[in-house]
C-alpha positions in Angstrom: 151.0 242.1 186.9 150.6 241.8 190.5 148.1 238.1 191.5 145.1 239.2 193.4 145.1 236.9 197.1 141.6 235.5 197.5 140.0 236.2 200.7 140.5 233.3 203.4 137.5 233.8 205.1 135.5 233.7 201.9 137.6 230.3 201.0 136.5 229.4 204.7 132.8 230.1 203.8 133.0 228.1 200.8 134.2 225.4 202.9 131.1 225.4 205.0 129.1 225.8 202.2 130.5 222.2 200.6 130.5 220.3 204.4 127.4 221.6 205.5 125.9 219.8 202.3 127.8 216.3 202.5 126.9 216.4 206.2 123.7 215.9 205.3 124.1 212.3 205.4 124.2 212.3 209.7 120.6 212.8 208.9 120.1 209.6 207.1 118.1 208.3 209.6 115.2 210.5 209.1 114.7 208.1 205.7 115.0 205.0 207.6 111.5 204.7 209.0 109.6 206.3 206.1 111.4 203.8 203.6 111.1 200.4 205.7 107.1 201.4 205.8 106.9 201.8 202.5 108.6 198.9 200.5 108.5 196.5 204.2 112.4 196.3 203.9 114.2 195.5 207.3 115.3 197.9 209.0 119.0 196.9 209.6 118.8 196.9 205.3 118.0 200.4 204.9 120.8 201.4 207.9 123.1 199.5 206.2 123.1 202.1 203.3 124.6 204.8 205.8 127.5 202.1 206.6 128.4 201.8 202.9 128.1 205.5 202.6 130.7 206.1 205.9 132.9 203.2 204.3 133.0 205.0 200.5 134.2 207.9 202.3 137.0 206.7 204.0 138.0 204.8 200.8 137.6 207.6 198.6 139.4 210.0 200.8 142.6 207.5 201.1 142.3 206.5 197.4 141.7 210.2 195.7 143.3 212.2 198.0 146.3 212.2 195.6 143.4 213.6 192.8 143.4 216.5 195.6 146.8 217.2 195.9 147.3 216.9 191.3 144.6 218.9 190.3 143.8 221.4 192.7 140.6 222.3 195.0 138.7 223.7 192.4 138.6 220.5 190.9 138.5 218.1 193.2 135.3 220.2 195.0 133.6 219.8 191.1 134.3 215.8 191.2 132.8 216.4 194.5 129.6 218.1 193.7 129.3 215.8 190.6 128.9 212.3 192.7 127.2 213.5 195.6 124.5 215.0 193.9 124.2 211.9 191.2 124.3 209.7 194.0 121.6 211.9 196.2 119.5 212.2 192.8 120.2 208.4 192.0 118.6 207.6 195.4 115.3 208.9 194.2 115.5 206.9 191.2 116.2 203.8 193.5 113.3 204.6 195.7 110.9 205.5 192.2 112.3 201.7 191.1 111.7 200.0 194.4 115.3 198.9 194.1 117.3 198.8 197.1 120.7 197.4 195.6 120.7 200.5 193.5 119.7 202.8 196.6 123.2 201.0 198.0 125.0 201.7 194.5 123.9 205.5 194.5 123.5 206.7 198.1 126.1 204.5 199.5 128.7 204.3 196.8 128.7 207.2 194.2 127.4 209.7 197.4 130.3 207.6 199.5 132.5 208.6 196.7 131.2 212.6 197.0 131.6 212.4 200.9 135.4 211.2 200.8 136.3 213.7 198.1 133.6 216.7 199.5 135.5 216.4 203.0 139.1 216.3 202.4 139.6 219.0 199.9 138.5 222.2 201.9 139.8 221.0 205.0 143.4 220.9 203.0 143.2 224.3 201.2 142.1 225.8 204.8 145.2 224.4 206.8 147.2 226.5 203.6 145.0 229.7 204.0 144.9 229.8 207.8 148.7 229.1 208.8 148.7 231.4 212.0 145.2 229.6 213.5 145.0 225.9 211.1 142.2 224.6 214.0 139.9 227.5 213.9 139.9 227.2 209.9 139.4 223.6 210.0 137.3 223.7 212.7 134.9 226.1 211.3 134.4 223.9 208.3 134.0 220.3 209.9 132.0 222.2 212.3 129.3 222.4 209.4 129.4 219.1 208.9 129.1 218.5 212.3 125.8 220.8 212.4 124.4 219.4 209.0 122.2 216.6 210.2 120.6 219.4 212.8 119.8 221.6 209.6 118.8 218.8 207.2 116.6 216.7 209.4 113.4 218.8 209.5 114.0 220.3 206.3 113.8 216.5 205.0 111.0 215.7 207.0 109.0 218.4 205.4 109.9 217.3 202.1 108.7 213.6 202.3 105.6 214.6 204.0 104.9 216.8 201.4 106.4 215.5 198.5 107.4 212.0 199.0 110.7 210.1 199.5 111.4 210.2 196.0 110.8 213.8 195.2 113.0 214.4 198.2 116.0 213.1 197.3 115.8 214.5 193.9 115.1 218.2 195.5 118.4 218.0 197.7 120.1 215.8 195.2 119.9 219.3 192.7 120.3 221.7 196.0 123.5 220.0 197.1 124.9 219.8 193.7 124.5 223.8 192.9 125.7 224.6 196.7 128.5 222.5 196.4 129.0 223.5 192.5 129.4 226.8 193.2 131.6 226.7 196.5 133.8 224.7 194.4 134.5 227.5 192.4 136.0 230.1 194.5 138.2 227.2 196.5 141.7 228.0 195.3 145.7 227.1 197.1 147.4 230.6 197.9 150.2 231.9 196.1 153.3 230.3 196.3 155.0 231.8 199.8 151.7 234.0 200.9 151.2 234.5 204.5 148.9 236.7 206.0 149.3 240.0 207.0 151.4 241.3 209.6 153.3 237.8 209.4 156.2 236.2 208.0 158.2 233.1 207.1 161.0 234.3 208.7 159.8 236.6 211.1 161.4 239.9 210.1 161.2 243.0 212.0 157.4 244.1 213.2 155.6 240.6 212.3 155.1 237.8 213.8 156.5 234.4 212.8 154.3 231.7 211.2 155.2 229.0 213.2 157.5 226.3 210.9 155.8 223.0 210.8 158.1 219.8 212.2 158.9 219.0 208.4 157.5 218.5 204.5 156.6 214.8 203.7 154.8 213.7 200.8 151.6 211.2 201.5 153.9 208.2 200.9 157.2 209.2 203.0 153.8 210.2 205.4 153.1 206.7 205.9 156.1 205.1 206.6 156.9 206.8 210.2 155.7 205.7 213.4 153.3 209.0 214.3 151.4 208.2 211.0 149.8 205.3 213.1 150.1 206.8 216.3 147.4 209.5 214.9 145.6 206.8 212.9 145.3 204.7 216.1 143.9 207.9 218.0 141.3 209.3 215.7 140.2 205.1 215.2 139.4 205.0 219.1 137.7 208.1 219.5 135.8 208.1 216.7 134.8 204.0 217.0 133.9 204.8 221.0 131.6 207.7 219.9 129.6 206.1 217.2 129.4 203.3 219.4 127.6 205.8 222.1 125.9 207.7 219.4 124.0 204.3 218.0 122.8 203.0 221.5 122.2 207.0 223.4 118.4 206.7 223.7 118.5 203.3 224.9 121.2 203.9 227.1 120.0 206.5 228.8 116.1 204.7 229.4 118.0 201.8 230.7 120.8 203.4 232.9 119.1 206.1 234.2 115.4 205.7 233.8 115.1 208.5 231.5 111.9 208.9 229.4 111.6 208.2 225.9 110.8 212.0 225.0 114.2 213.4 227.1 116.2 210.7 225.8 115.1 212.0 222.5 115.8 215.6 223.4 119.4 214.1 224.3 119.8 212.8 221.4 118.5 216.3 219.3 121.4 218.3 221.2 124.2 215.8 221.1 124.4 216.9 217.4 124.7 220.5 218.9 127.8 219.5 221.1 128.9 217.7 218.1 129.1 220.7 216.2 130.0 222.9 218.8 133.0 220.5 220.1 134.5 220.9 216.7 135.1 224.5 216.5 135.7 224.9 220.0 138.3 222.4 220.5 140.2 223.1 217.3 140.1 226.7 218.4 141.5 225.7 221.7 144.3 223.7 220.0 145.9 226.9 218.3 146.6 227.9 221.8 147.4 225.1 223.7 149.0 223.2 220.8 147.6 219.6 219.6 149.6 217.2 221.5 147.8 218.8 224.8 144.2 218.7 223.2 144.4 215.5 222.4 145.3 214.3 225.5 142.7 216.1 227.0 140.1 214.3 225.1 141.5 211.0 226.1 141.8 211.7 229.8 138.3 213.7 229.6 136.7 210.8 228.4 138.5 208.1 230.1 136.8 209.6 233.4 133.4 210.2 232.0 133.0 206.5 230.5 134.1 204.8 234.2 131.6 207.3 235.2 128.3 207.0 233.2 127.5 203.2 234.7 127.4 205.3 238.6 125.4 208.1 237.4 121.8 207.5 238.4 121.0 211.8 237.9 119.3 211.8 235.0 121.2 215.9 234.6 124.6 214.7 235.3 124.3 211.8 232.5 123.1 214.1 229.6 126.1 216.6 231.1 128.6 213.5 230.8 127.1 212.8 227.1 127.2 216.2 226.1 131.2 216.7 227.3 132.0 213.0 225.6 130.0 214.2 221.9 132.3 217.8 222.5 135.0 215.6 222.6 134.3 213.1 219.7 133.4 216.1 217.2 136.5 217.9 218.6 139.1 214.3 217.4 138.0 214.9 213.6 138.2 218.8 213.6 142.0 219.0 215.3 143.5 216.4 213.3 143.8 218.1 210.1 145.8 220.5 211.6 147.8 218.1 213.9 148.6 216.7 210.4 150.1 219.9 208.9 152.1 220.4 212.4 153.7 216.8 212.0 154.0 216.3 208.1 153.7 219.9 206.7 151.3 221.1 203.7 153.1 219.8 201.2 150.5 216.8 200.6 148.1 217.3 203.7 145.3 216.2 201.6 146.6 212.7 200.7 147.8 212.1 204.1 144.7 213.4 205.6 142.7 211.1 203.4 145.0 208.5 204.5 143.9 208.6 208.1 140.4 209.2 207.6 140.1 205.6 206.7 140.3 205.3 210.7 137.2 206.7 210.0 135.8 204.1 207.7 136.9 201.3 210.1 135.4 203.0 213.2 132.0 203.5 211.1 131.7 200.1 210.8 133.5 198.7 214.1 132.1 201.0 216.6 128.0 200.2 216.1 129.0 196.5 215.5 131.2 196.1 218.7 129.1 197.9 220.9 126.1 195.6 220.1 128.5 192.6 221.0 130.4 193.7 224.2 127.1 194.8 225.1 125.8 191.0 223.9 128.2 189.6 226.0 128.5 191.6 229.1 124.9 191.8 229.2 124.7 195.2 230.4 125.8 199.0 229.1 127.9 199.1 232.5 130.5 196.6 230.2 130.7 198.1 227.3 131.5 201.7 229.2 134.1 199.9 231.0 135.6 198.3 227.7 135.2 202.0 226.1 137.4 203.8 229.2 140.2 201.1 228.8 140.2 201.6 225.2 140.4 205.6 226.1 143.9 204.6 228.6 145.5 203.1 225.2 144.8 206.1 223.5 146.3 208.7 225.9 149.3 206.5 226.4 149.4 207.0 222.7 148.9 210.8 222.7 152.0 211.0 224.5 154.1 208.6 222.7 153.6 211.4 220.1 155.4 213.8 222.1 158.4 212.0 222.1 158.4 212.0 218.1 157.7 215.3 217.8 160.6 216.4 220.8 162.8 213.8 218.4 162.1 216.0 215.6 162.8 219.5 216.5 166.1 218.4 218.1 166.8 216.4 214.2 165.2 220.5 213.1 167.7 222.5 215.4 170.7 220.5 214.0 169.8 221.4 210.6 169.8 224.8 211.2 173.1 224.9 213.4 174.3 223.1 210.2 173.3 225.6 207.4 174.3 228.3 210.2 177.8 226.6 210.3 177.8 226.2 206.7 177.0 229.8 206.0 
């Protein structure tokens, strides 16, 4: 009896459904104020929940990203589903309690936990499902999680007003659980040597060929080449750069360019846009122009823009240059799932991916905390752009030291084929 193919786009929607939930936590600092009022916690206290949570992720995504590969999607999406919404729910109980240790234990490690899990394992069933266009697939799902915080943030400001803290966490704790729960269940790997229609493997007369990835590495041969770093090194600068710019924006942009505290807000509300935007946009582009190119555009892109943003006095011209820079940092974490498949295949993508995403986890907590010092230190934002655009030099250099892997590897490909040709 013939397998029925799931639909991709369906698995694509289920996707969305599971990141625009864990992409909830961007919002977390619609909490912060609310919380610190009502116990009298310090601030930097209740922020440092949102570290922990950024940090479980990366962890949980190198650590159980073999879980992903063992047991499948469906699976791994219910583990999921099971500590995000525990953790979300256990933050009401931590509120209810007064307790912020176990607000740190719920929301930052068992919802950590969730994240990591939540965020690797439809991004690595996509890259399978979509191997004519892997950056639109993947971009369309981070892209929810990139738009989350914009959806979240007045629906959780509603909810404490109304309701209270406590209630509000236990509402979106059970909300998140039964979205997730349930776009768990139709995530699924295709069938063993599926491709879509009008392609094929080998390209045989009237389809077009699925492009053959560079080669098939487990998670552990993965991690002992060179371009395993070179990508970790890449996504580690752009991502610590942006959260670094993302923490100080509003200030920034008072300081620098005499904005007002209301537009510097408004900045701040549509950076998540191009966030979101950035990340399907780019990883569309990438299908076209091929990763190595998109990434270093990004680098060279933002290089500019950071020498740049200490000589713009227009107050236009700086939110344009913020806007382009957040396209950019959204766009780093939506192409590299896909740059992955190109350079280590499918065969373990979401072990490997989890892997690098602890570039992630070390950005989370670098960037904020190494902005705050070089800016410490220089005594100005004018030194810590500066430090930023050098940083962005190494990381083009970088993106095309790739290159000369990846020409490496299709001459080592084009041997193996004149060799089973030869042999045939």
């Amino acid at each position: 009896m013939e397998q029925k193919v799931k639909n991709r786009w369906l698995i694509a929607l289920a996707a969305v459904g599971i990141h625009i939930s864990i992409g909830s936590v961007y919002a977390w600092s619609v909490f912060t104020k609310p919380i610190t009022e009502q116990f009298g916690w310090d601030l930097p206290d209740v922020q440092f929940t949102f570290s922990i949570a950024i940090l479980f992720l990366g962890l949980s995504a190198a650590f159980l990203g073999h879980y992903v590969e063992k047991h499948g999607p469906r699976k791994a999406g219910i583990l999921a589903s099971i500590f995000f919404g525990v953790g979300t729910v256990g933050a009401g109980l931590a509120i209810q309690l007064s307790s912020l240790p176990l607000l740190y234990l719920c929301y930052g490690v068992l919802g950590g936990i969730g994240l990591g899990v939540g965020y690797i394992t439809p991004v690595s069933t996509l890259v399978k499902w979509f191997p004519d266009r892997r950056g639109l697939a993947t971009g369309l799902a981070i892209m929810g999680f990139g738009f989350a915080s914009m959806i979240a943030s007045p629906i959780m400001n509603a909810l404490i007003a109304n309701v209270g803290i406590a209630n509000t966490f236990y509402i979106l704790g059970i909300i998140y659980f039964v979205v997730m729960l349930a776009s768990a269940q139709y995530l699924a790997p295709p069938p063993k040597g599926w491709v879509p229609a009008g392609f094929s493997a080998e390209g045989t007369a009237g389809s077009k060929q699925i492009k053959k990835d560079l080669c098939q590495l487990t998670a552990n041969e993965a991690i002992k080449t060179r371009r395993f770093y070179w990508l970790w090194l890449m996504l580690f600068i752009n991502v610590t750069c942006g959260i670094a710019v993302i923490s100080v924006a509003s200030p920034m942009a008072q300081e620098m360019v005499g904005m007002s505290v209301g537009t510097a807000a408004l900045m701040v509300g549509l950076n998540g846009l191009f966030n979101g935007g950035g990340r399907i946009g780019w990883a569309s582009l990438s299908d076209f122009i091929g990763r190595p190119n998109t990434y270093t555009a990004f680098f060279a892109i933002q290089m500019v823009l950071f020498f740049l943003l200490p000589n713009l006095s227009n107050p236009i011209l700086f939110m344009v240059a913020m806007f382009i820079i957040m396209t950019c940092y959204g766009g780093g974490f939506a192409s590299i799932p896909a740059y992955i498949g190109d350079l280590f295949g499918t065969k373990q993508l979401g072990a490997i991916h989890g892997y690098i995403l602890t570039a992630w986890a070390a950005a989370g907590l670098a960037g904020p905390i190494f902005a705050a010092w070089v800016r410490k230190t220089t005594d100005s934002y004018t030194g810590t752009m500066s430090v930023f655009a050098g940083m962005f030099v190494v990381a083009l250099v970088i993106s095309l030291l790739v290159r000369l892997d990846i020409k490496k590897l299709k001459e080592e490909a084009k041997q193996r084929e004149k060799s089973v040709e030869l042999a045939s």
